[in-house]
C-alpha positions in Angstrom: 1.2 25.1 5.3 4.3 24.9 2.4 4.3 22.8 0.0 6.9 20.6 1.2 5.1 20.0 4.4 2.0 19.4 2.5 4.4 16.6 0.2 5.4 15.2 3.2 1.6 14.5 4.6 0.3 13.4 1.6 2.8 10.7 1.6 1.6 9.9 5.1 -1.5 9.6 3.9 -1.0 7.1 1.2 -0.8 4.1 3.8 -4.1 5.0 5.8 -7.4 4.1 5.3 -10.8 6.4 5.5 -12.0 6.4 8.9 -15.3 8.8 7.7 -17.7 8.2 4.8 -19.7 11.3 3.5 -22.9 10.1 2.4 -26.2 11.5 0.5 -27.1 13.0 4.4 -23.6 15.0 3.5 -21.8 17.2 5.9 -24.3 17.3 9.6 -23.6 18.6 12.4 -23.5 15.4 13.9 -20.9 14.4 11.5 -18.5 17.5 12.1 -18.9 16.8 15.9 -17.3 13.1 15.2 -14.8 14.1 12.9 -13.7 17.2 15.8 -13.8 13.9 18.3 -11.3 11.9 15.8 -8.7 14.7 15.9 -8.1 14.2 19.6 -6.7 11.1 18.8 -5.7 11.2 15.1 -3.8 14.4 13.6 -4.2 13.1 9.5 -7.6 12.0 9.0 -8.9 10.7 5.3 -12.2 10.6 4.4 -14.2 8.7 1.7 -17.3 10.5 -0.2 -19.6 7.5 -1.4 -21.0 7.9 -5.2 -24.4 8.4 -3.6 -23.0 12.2 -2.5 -24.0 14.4 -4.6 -21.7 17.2 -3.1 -18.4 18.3 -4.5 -15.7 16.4 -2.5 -13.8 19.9 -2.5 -16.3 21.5 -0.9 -17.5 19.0 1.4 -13.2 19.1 2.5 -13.8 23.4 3.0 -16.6 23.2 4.8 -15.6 20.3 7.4 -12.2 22.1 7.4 -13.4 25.5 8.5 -15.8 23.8 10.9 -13.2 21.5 12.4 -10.5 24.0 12.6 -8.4 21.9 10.3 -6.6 22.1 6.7 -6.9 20.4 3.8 -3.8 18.4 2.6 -5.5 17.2 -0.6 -8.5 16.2 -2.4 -8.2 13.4 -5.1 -11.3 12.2 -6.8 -14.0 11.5 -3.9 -10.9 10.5 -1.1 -10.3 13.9 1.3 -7.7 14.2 3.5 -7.5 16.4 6.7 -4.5 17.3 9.1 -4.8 19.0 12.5 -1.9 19.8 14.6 -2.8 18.2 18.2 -1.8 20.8 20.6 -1.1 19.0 23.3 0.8 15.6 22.3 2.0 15.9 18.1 2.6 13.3 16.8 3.9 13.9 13.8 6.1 16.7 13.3 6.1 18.6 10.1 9.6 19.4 8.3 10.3 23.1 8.4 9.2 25.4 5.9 
């Protein structure tokens, strides 16, 4: 992913809200499985950590990343934000490197 197409999805990702709270249980199975689920409908996915997580947000975003198959736009403070290209049906189509 370049830079500019990583620009252009965090800019995206200002105007949606966490769908996924990482809490003190941090990153299960369970909890990969659901965020896997949400990228069949959503291809930019934020997620919240709550202050009761004592995980690093960036590694809590690596390790749902690699398991997910998706790539980290950003980390800022506990907010994590995810993009996976849907296959089938994009929906949002990145600007050329």
């Amino acid at each position: 992913m370049t830079s500019k197409q990583r620009s252009y999805l965090k800019g995206l990702a200002m105007n949606i809200d966490p769908i996924f709270q990482v809490g003190k249980g941090s990153v299960t199975p369970e909890y990969v499985e659901a965020i896997r689920e949400a990228f069949n409908t959503k291809e930019l996915i934020k997620i919240a950590v709550l202050k009761n997580c004592m995980d690093d947000p960036k590694e809590i975003a690596q390790v749902i990343a690699e398991r997910t198959g998706a790539q980290v736009v950003q980390v800022i403070g506990k907010k994590i934000v995810l993009y996976k290209a849907n296959k089938d049906n994009p929906k949002i189509l990145l600007p050329k490197a």
